[in-house]
N, C-alpha and C positions, 0 to 999 in steps of 0.2 A: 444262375436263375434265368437271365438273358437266354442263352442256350436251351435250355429247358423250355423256354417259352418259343422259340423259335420251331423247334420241333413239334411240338406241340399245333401251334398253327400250320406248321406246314403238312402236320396227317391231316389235319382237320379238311385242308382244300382238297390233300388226295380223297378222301371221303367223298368231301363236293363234286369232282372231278369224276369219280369212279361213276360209270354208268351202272344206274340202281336197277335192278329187278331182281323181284321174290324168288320166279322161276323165270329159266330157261329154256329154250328148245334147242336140241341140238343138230345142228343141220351136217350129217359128215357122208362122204361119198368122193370118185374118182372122175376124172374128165379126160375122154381118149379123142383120140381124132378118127372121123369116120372113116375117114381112107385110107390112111394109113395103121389106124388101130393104137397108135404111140401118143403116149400121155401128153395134154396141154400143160405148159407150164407158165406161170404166171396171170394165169386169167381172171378177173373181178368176177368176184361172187360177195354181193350186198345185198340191204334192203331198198328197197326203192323207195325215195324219199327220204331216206336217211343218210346217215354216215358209218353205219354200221354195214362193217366188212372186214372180207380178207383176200388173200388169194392162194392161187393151187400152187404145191412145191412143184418141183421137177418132176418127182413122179404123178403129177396129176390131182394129189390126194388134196383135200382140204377138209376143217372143220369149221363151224360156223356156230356160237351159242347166241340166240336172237331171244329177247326178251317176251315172254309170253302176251303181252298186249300187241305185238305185232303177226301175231297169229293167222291173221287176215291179209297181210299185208303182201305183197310180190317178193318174190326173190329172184333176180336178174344173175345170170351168169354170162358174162362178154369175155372179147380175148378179141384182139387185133385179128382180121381174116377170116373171123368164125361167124355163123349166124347166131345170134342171141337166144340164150334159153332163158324162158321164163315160169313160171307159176308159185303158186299160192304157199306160202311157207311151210301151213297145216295139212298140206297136201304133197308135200314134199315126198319123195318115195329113193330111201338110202338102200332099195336090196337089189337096184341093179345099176350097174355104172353110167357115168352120164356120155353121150357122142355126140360132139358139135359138127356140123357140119360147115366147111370151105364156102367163102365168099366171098369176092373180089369184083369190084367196079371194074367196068370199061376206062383208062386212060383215052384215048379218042372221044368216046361219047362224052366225059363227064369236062372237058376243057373247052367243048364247042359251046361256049355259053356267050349272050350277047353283053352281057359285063368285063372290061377290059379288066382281066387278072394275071399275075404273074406266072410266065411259063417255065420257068427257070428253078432248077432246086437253089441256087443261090438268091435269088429275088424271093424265090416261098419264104426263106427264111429270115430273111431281111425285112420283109414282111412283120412274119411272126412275132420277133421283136421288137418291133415297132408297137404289136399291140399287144402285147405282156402288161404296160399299163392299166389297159382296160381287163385283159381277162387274169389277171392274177390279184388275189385280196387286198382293198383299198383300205381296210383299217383292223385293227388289231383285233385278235384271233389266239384261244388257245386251241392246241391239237393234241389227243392223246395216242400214244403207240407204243409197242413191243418191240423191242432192238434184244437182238441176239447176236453177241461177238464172238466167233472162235476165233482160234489160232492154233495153226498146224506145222507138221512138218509133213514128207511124204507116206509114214510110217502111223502117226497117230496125231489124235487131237492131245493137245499140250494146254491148251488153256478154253475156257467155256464160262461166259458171263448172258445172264438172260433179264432182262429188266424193262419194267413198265415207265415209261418217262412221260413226263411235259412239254409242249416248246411255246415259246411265248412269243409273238411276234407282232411286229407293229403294222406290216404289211407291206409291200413293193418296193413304196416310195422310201420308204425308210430304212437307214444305214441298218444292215444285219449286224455287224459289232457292234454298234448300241442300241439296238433295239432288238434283238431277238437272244433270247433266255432259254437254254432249258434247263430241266430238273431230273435228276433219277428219283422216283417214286419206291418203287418196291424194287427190292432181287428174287429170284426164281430160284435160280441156281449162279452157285459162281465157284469155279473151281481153278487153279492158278497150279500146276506140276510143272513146269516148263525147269529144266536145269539152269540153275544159280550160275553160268557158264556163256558171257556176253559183254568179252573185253571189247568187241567192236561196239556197243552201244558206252561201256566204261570210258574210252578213249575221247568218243563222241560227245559226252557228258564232259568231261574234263575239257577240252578243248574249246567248249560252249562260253566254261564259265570266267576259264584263267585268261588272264593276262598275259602269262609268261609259261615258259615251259609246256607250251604245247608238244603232245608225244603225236609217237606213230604205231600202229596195233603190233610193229616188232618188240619194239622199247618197252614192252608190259610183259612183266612174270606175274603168272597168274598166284602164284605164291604169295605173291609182295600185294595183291589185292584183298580187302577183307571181304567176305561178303555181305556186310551192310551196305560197302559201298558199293558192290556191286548191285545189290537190289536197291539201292537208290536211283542209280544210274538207269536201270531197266523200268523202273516207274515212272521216270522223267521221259524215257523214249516212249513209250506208252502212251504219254497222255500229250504230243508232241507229235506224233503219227495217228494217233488212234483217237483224240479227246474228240469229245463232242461236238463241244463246239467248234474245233477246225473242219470237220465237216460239213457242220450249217453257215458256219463264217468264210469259210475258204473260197477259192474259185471254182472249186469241182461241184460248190453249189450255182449252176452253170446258168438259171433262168432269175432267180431270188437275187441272185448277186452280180446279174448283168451289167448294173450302172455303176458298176465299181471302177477306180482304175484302174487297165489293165487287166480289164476282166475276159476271159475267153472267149465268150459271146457277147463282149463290147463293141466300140465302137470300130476295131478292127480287127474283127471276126475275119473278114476275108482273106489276111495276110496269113492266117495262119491254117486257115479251113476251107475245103471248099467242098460245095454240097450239089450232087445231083439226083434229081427227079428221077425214080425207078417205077413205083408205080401207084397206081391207088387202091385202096384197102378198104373195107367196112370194119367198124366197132362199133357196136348197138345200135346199128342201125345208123349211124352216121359214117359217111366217106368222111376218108383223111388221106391224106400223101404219106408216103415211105421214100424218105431221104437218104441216099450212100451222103456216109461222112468221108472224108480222103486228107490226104495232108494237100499244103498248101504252099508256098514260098518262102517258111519263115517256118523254125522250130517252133513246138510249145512248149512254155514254162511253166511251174507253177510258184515261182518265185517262195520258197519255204524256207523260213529263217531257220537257220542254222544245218539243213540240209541239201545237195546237189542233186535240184528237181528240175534241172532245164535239160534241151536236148533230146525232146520228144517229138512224135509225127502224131496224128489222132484219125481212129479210124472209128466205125458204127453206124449207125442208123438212127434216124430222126423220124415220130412221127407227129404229123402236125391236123390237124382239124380242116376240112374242105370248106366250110361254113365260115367262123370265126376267125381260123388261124391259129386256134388256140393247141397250145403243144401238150400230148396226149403222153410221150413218151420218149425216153433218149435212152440208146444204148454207145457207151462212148468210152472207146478206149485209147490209153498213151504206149505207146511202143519205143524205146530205146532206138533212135533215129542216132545222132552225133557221136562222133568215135568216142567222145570221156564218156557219153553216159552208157554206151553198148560196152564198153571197157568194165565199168562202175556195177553195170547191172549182170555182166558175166560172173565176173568176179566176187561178189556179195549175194544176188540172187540165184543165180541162175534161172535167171529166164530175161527175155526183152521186153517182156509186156508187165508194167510197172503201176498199170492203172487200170483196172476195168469197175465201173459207173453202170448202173440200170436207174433211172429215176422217173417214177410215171405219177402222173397225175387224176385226182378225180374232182367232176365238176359237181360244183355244190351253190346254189343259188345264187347260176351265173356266173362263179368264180371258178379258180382252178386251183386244187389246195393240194400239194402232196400226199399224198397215196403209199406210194412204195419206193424205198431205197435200197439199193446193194451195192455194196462198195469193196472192192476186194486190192488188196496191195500185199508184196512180200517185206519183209523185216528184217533190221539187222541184228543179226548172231553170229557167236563164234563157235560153236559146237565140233570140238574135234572127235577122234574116236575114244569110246568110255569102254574100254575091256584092256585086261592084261595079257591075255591068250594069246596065243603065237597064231596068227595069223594070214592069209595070203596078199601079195598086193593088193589082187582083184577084189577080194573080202573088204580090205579096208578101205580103196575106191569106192567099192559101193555101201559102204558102213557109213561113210563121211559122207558122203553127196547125200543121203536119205533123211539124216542127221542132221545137217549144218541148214539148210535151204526152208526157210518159214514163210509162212503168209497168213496173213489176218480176213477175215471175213466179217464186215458187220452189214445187217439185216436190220430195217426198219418197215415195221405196219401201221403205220396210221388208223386209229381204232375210230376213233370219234374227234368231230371239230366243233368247240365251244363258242358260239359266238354274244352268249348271253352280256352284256356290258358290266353289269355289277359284278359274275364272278369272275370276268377278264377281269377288271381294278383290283377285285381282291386280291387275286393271286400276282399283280403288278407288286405289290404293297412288299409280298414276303422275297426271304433271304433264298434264290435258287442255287445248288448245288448239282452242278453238271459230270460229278467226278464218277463216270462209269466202273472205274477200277476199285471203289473204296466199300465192304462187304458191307450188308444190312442183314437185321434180323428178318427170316422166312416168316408170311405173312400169308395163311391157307385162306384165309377166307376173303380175303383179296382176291388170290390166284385162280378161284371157284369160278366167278363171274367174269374174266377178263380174256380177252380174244387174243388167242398167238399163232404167230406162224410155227405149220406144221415142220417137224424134221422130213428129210428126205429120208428113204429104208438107209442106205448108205452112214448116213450121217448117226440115225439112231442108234447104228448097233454102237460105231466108236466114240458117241454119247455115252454110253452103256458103259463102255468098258472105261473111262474114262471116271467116269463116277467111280465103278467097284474097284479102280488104283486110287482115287482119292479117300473112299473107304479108308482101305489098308495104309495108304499113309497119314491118316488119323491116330490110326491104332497103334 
């Protein structure tokens, strides 16, 4: 009965939560670049004055459903470098593509100013952090968004989870492991074919829990494995690499979870980073810096219990706000620097680069509140060749390499930010369940009114076909 009531109030908030309108407008169309002609990716396209938005995939494309009381209202499309497009939502015009045009501040002009400020891409940043107090939310806040997880190998998509979530958060000051919550609300799609065939995550699981008789991935017949225990083992790596919460709680939440100990952009950021000054940019009209990241004197870690995450260098781009200091955007990646982890990631991945982060922010009354995430990492599998055919070496070199070699992608849009006080306590009050991996029943009328990121053409079609093998292994 307990359970039943818990459910029970916890549709009742997504209800609350769900942004209500009768009708929609649908705002959809492409964003090229004038000079070059080559689609914008990632650019903000919202309402003005609201928190409603999205942004463009790689190929350009976006959609946008805006509630029909905002009819009137602006629609802004920005993008780091670009001039800003604006106009009236009802005047919106989808039958020819959109072209931003290049725009870029003077670095000379815009430093000659009589206010002593930091010339230095490591001073900018040092800076910047210093006033994350001020421009990051000072009290508790809910956020809704769309998280889309695949997971691939070279060949096809292997797994596809699409889901509307909650995150609850107390604000800056306050410890992320106790005070920030989220929720899986609804599923979209979720589809799991990935082969039952992952002694290296089996091994890893064991080895996590026992005491004694730790093995080694020789020491394992796959024979002598059942597969419950194998799909134990692959749900435990799952939510352990990929849970939610270790990516809102973790260090790779790199600005939320600065005053952590040991945190990447703590207190010594410099030993392991170092940042310089390239040039200055426009986004909507306001300048901001563009920071090279570089490595630094000192590996980076990310200290992961019961995983080897050390042994990295970090390279990407910082951009910070010329005004405030307020950080607009980080592209931030970890590369297999130390001979065990270049060893560890030959060997298991194939590839060096073990990390790559996009995390941009949008500013909402004075504050700076996440926006957009992408988080991309490869996975452990043991996937060797699955045929009996006589075969050639060359064939099964490249059967295996295509085959064994995964990587995960999860995708976050921040749809809307709640800051009303009453239904923030509400939803304090109930039981949150952050478990990405665990299926729920499909929910169309939900799905009707809620804003997602668009698929890339790429993506769509082995979306497609991914579904019609799920199909057939239904049947």
């Amino acid at each position: 009965m307990k359970s039943t009531y818990l459910k029970l109030a916890l549709s009742l908030v997504v209800i609350i939560f769900s942004f209500s309108a009768n009708s929609q407008i649908e705002l959809k169309n492409k964003l090229l670049d004038f000079n070059t002609l080559l689609p914008v990716e990632s650019a903000n396209i919202y309402i003005k004055g609201t928190t409603i938005g999205t942004i463009s995939n790689v190929d350009g494309r976006f959609v946008l459903n805006v509630p029909n009381q905002h009819a009137t209202d602006t629609l802004v499309i920005s993008s780091i470098g670009y001039k800003t497009f604006k106009t009236q939502v009802n005047e919106f015009n989808d039958s020819e593509e959109i072209y931003l045009e290049e725009e870029i501040a003077s670095l000379d002009e815009i430093l000659l100013v009589a206010e002593p400020r930091p010339t230095t891409g490591n001073e900018i940043v040092l800076k910047a952090l210093e006033k994350l107090a001020i421009n990051m939310p000072d009290s508790t806040y809910l956020q809704k968004g769309f998280i889309r997880h695949k997971e691939r190998n070279n060949l096809e998509f292997k797994w596809l989870i699409e889901s509307a979530i909650t995150v609850y958060d107390s604000g800056f000051a306050a410890k992320s492991s106790d005070y920030l919550k989220v929720n899986v609300d609804q599923v979209r799609k979720s589809y799991d074919l990935r082969d039952v065939d992952s002694l290296l995550s089996y091994v890893a699981y064991n080895n996590y829990y026992a005491k004694h008789n730790r093995f080694k991935i020789k020491d394992i017949d796959r024979n002598n494995v059942s597969t419950d225990q194998l799909v134990k083992a692959i749900k435990w790596n799952d939510t352990r690499v990929n849970g939610l919460e270790n990516l809102f709680h973790g260090k790779l939440n790199l600005f939320r979870n600065s005053s952590n100990k040991n945190a990447l952009f703590g207190e010594h950021i410099l030993k392991k980073h170092q940042f310089k000054l390239d040039t200055i940019l426009v986004d909507n009209e306001r300048k901001l810096y563009k920071i090279k990241i570089s490595e630094s004197e000192e590996y980076v870690g990310l200290n992961t219990k019961g995983i080897y995450n050390e042994g990295y260098t970090a390279d990407g781009w910082l951009y910070i706000y010329y005004d405030n200091y307020a950080i607009k955007k980080v592209e931030y990646n970890l590369s297999a620097a130390s001979s065990a982890q270049k060893s560890r990631s030959k060997t298991l991945f194939g590839t060096q680069t073990n990390h790559k982060l996009i995390l941009t922010y949008m500013e909402y009354e004075d504050k700076m509140y996440p926006n957009y995430i992408y988080y991309e990492t490869p996975k452990l599998v043991n996937v060797g060749l699955k045929t009996d055919e006589k075969v050639t070496k060359e064939e099964e070199e490249r059967y295996n390499k295509e085959e064994r070699y995964y990587y995960t992608v999860q995708e976050i849009l921040f749809t809307e930010i709640i800051l009303d006080k009453d239904v923030v306590k509400q939803a304090s009050e109930l039981k949150w369940d952050s478990d990405i991996f665990a299926s729920k029943p499909y929910n169309k009328t939900f799905w009707n009114n809620y804003n997602v990121l668009l698929e890339s053409e790429e993506d769509e079609k082995l979306i497609q076909d991914l579904t019609k093998r799920a199909i057939l292994y239904k049947e």
